[in-house]
C-alpha positions in Angstrom: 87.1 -67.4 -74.4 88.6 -64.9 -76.5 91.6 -62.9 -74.7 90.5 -59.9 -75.3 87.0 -60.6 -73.0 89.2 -62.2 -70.7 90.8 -59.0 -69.7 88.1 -56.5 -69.6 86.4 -59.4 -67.5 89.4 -58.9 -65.1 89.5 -55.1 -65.1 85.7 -54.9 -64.7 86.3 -57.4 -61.8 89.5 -55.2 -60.6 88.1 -52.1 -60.5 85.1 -53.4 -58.8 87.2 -54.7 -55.6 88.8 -51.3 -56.0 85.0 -50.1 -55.2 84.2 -52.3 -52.8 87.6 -51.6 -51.0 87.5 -47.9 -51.0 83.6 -47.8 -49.5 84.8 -50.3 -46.8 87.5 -47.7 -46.0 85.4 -44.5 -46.1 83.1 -46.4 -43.5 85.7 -47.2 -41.0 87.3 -43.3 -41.5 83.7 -42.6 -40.6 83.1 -45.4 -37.9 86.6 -44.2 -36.5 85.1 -40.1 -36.1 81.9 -41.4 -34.4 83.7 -43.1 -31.6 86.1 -40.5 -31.4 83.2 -38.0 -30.9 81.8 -40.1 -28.3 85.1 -40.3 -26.4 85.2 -36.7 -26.6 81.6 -35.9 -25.2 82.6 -38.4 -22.5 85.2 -36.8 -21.3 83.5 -33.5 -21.9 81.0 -34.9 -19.3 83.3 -36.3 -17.1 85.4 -32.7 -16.7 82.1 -31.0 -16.3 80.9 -33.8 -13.6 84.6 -33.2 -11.8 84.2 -29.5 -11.0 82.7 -28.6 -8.2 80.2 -25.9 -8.0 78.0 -24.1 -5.5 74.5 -24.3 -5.9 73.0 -20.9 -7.2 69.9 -19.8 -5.8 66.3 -19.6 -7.2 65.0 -17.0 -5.6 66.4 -13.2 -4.8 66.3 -14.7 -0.7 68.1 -17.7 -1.1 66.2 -20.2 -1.2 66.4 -23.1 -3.7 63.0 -24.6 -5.7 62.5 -28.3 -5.2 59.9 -29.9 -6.1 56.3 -29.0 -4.0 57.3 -26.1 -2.7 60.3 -23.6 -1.6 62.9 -25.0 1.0 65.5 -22.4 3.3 67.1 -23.5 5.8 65.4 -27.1 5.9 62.1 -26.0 6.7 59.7 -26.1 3.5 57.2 -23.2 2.4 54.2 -23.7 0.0 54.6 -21.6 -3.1 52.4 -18.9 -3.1 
């Protein structure tokens, strides 16, 4: 094989690994920010699940809505 084909055979195949090896590294840069995001929204969560707060009425008289009906003071009423 002519010298001359030999090397553009071997820059063609050079500057194809170069490819191949920046891709690979733009995926793990973006792999990397994903799981950082998720860390985040995880602790995010977890600072947000750590604080407590009092419960906040539904209604102008204190009472909270649950499901089937009004409760105060442990008794239930029937939405009306």
């Amino acid at each position: 094989m002519h010298p001359i084909v030999t090397r553009e055979i071997i820059r063609q195949r050079e500057r194809d690994l170069h490819q191949d090896a920046a891709k690979a590294a733009a995926a793990k840069v973006a792999r990397q920010a994903a799981k950082a995001r998720r860390a985040q929204a995880a602790a995010a969560k977890a600072r947000v699940d750590d604080i407590p707060a009092p419960r906040v009425p539904d209604y102008v008289d204190g009472t909270f809505r649950r499901a089937g009906g009004r409760v105060q003071g442990g008794r239930a009423h029937a939405d009306a």
